[in-house]
N, CA, C and O atoms as CSV, one atom per row, in Angstrom:
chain,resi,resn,atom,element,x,y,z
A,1,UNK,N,N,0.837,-1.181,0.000
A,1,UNK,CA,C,0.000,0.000,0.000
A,1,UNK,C,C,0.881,1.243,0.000
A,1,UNK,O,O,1.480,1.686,0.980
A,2,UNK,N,N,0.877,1.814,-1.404
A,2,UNK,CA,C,2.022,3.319,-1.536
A,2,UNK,C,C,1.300,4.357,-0.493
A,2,UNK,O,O,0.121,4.116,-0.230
A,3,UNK,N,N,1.826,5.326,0.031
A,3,UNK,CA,C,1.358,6.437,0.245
A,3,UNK,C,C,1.709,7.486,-0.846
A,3,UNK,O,O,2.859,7.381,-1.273
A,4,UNK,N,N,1.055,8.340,-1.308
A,4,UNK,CA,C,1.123,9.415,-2.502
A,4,UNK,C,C,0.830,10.414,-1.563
A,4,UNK,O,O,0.277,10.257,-0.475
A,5,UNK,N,N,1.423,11.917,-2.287
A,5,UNK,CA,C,1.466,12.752,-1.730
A,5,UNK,C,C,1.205,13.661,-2.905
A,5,UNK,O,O,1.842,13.983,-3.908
A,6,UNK,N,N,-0.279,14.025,-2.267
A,6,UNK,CA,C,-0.873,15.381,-3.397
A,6,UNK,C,C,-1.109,16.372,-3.112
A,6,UNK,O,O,-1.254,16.575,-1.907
A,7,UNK,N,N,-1.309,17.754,-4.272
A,7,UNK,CA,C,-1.470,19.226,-3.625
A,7,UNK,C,C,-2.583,18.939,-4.561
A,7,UNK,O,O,-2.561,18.185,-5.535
A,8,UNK,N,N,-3.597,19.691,-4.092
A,8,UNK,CA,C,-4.847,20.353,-4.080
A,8,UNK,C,C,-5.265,21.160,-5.227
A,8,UNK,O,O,-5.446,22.262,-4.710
A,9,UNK,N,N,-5.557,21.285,-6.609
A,9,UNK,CA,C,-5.491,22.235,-7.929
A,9,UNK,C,C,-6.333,23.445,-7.577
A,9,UNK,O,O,-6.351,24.501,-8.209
A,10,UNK,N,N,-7.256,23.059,-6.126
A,10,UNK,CA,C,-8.686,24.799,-5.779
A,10,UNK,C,C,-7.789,24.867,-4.959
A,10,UNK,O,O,-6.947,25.664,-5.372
A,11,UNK,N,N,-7.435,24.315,-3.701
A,11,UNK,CA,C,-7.091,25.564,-2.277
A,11,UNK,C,C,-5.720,25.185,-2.258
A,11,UNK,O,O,-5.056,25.696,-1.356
A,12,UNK,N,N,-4.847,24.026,-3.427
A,12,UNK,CA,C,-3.097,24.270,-3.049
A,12,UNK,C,C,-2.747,23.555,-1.676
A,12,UNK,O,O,-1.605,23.791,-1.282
A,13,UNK,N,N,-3.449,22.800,-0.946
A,13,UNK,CA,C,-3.247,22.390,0.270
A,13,UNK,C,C,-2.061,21.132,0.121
A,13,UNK,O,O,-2.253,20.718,-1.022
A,14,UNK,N,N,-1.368,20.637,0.489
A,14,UNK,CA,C,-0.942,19.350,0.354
A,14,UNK,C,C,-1.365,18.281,1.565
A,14,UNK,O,O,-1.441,18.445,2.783
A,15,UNK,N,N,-1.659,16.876,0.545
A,15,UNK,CA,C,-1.681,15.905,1.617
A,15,UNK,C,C,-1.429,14.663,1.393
A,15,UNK,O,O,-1.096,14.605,0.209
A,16,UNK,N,N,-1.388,13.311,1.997
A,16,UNK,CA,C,-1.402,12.610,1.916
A,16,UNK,C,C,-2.294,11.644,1.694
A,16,UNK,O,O,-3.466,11.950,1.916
A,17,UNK,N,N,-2.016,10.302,1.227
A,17,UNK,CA,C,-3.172,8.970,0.946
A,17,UNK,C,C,-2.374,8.071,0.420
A,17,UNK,O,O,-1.559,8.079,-0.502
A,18,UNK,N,N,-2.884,7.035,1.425
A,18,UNK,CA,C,-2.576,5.423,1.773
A,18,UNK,C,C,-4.092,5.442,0.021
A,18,UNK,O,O,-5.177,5.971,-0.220
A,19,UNK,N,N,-3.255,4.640,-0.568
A,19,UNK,CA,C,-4.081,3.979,-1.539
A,19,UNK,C,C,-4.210,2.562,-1.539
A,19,UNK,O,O,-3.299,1.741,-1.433
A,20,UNK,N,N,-4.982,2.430,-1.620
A,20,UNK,CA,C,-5.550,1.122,-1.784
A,20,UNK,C,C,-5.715,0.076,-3.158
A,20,UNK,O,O,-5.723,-1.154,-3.217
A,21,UNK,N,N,-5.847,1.178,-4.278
A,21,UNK,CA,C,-6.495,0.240,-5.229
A,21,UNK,C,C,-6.288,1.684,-6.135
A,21,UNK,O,O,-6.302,2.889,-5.885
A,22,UNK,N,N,-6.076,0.780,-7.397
A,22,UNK,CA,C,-6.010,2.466,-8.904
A,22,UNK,C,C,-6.932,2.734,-9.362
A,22,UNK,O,O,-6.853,3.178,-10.507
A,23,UNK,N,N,-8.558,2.587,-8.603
A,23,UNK,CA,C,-9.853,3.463,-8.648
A,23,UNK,C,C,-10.078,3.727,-7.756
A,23,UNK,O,O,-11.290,3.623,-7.564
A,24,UNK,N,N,-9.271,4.248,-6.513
A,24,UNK,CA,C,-9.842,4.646,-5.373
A,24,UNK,C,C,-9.647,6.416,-5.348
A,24,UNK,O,O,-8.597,7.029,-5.545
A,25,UNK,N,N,-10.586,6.811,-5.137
A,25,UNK,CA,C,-11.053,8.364,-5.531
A,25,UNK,C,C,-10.204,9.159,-4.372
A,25,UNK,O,O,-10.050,8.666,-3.255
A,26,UNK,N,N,-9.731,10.286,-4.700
A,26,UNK,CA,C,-9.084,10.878,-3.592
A,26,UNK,C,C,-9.456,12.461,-3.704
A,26,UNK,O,O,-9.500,13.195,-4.692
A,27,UNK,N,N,-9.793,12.803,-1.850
A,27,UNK,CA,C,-10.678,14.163,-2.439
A,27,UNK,C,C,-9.368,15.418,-1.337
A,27,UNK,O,O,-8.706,14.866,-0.458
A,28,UNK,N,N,-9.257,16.383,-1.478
A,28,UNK,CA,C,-8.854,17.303,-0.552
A,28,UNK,C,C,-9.734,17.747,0.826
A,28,UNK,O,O,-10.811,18.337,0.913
A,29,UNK,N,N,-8.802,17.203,1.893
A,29,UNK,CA,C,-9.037,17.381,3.124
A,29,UNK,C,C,-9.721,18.486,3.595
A,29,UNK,O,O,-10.586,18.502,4.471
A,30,UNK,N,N,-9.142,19.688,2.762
A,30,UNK,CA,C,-9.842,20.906,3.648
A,30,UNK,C,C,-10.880,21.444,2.573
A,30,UNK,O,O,-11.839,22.165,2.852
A,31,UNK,N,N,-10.587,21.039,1.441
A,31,UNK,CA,C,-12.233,21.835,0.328
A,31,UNK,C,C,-13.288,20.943,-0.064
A,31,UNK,O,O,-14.477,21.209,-0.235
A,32,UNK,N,N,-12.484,19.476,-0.222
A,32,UNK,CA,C,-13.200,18.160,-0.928
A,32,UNK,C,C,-12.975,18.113,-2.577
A,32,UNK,O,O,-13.126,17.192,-3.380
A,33,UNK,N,N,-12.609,19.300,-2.718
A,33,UNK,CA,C,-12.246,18.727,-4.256
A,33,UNK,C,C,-11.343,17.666,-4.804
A,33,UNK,O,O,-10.245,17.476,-4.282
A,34,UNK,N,N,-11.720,17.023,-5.749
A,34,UNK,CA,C,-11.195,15.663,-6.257
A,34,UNK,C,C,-10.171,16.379,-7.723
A,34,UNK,O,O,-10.045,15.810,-8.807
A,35,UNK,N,N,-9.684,17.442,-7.425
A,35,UNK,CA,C,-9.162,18.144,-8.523
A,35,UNK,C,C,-7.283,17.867,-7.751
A,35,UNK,O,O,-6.997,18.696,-6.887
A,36,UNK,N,N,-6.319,16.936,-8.032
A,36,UNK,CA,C,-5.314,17.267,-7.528
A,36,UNK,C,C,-3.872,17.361,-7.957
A,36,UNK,O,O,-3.871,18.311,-8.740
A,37,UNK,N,N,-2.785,16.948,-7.881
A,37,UNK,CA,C,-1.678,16.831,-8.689
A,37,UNK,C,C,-0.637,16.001,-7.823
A,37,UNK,O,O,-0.306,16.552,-6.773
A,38,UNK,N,N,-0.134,14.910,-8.062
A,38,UNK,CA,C,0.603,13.778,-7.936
A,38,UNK,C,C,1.915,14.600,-8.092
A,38,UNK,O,O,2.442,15.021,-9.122
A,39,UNK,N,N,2.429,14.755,-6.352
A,39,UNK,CA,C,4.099,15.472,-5.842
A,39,UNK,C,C,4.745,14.301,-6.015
A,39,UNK,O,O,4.230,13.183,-5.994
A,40,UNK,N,N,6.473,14.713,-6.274
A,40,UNK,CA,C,7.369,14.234,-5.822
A,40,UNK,C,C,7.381,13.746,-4.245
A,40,UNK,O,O,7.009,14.643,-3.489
A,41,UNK,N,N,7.750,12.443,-3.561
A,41,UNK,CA,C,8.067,12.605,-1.757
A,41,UNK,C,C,9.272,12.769,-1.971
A,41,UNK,O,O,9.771,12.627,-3.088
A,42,UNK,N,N,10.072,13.171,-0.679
A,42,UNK,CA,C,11.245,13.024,-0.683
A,42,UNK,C,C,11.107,11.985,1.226
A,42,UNK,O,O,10.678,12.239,2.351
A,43,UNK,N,N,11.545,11.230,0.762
A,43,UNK,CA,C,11.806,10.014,1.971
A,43,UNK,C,C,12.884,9.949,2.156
A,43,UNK,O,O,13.713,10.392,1.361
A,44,UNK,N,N,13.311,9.115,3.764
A,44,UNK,CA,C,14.401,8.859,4.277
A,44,UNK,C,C,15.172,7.447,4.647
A,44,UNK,O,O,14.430,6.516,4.334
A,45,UNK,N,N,15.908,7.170,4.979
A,45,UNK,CA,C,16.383,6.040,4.947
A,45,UNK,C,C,16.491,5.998,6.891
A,45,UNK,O,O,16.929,6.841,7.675
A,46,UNK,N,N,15.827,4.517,7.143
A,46,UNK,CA,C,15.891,4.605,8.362
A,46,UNK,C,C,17.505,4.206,8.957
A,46,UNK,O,O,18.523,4.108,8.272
A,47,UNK,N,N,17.428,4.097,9.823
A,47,UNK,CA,C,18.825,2.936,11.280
A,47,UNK,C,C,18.884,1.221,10.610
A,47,UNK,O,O,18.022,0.370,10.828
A,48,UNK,N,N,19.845,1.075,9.963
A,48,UNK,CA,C,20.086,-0.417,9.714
A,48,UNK,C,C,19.957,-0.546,11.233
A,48,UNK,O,O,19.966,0.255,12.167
A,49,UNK,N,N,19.806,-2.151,11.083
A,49,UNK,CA,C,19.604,-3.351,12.072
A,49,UNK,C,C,20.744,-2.858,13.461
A,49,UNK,O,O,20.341,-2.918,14.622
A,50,UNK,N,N,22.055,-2.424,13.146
A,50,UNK,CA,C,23.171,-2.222,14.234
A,50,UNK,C,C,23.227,-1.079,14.938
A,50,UNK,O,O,23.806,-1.122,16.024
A,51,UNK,N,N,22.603,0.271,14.450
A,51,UNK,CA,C,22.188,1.159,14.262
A,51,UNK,C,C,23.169,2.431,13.828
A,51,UNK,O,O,23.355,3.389,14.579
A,52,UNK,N,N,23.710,2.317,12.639
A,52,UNK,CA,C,23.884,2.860,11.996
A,52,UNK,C,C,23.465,3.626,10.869
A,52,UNK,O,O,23.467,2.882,9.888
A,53,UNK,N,N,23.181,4.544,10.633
A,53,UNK,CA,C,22.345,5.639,9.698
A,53,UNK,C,C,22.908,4.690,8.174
A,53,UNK,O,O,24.025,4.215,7.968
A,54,UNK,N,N,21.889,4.661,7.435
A,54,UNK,CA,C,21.789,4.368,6.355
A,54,UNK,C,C,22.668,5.734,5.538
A,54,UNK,O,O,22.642,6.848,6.061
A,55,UNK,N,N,23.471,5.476,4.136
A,55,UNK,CA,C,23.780,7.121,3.262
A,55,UNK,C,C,22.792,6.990,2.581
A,55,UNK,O,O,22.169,6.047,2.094
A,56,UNK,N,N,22.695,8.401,2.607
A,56,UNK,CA,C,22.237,9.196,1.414
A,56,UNK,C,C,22.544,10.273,0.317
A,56,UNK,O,O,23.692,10.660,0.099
A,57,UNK,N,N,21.628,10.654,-0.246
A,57,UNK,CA,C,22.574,11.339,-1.177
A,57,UNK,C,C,22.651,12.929,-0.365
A,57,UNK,O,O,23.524,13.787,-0.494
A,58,UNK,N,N,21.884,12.948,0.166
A,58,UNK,CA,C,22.653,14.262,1.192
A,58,UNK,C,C,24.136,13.974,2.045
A,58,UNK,O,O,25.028,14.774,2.326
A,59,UNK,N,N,24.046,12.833,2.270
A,59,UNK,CA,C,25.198,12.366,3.118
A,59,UNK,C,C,26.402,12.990,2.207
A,59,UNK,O,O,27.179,13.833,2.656
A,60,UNK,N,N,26.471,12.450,0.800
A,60,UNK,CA,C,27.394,12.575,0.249
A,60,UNK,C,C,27.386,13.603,-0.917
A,60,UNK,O,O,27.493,13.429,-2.130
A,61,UNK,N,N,27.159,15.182,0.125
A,61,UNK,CA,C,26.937,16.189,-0.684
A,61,UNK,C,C,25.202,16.630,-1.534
A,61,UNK,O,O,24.824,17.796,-1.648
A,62,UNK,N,N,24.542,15.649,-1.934
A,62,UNK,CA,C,23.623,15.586,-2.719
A,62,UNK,C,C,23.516,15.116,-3.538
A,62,UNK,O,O,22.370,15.086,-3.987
A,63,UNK,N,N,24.603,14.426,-4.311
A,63,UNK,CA,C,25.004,13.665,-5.441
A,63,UNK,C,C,24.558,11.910,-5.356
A,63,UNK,O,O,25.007,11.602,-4.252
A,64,UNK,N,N,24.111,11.021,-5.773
A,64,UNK,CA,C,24.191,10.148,-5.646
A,64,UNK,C,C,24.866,9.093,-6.945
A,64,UNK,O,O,24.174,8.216,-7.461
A,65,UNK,N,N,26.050,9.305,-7.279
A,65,UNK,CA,C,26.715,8.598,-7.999
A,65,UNK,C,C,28.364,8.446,-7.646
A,65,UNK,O,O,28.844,9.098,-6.720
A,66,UNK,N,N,28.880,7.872,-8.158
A,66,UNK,CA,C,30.132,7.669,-7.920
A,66,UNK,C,C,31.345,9.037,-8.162
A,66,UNK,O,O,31.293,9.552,-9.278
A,67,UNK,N,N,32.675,9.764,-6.914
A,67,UNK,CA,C,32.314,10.779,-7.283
A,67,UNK,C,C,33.253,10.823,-9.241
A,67,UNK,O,O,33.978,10.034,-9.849
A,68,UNK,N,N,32.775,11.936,-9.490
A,68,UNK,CA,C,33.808,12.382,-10.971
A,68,UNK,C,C,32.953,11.411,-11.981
A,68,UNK,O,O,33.324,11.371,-13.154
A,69,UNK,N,N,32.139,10.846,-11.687
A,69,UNK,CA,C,31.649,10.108,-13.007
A,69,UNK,C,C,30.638,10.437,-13.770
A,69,UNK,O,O,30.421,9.908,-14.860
A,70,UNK,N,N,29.857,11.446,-13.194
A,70,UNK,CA,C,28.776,11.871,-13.845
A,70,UNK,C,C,29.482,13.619,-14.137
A,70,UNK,O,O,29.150,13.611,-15.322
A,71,UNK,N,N,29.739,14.150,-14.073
A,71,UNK,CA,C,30.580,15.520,-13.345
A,71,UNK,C,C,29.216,16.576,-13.087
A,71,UNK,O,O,28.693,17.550,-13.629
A,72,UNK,N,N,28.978,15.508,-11.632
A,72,UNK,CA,C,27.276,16.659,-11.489
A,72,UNK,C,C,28.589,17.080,-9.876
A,72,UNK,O,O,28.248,18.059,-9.211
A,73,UNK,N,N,29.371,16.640,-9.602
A,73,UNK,CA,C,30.315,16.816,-8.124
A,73,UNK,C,C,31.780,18.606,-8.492
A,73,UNK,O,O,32.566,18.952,-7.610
């Protein structure tokens, strides 16, 4: 079950929804309109098992490739 994260096309609100199924109707929390637009999330990486922080690409600057190989570094 994805969670999606939408803004609102009348009042701009953003929110969330646990979907269930790819006809399940999704309306805005604070107006009810079913008018919305499908965001980017940006998620995190939890504590491996030992508890050590998982990397990310913030970890390593923002980049997530090897460095000098793409020349985004």
């Amino acid at each position: 079950m994805p969670i999606y994260e939408y803004m609102c096309d009348d009042c701009h609100t953003r929110y969330e929804r646990i979907v269930m199924s790819a006809g399940q109707e999704i309306d805005c929390p604070k107006c009810a309109s079913k008018r919305h637009t499908l965001q980017l999330s940006v998620f995190s990486a939890g504590k491996s098992a030992n508890g050590a922080s998982s990397s990310t690409a913030a970890d390593s600057g923002g980049c997530c490739c090897t460095p000098n190989s793409c020349g985004c570094n």
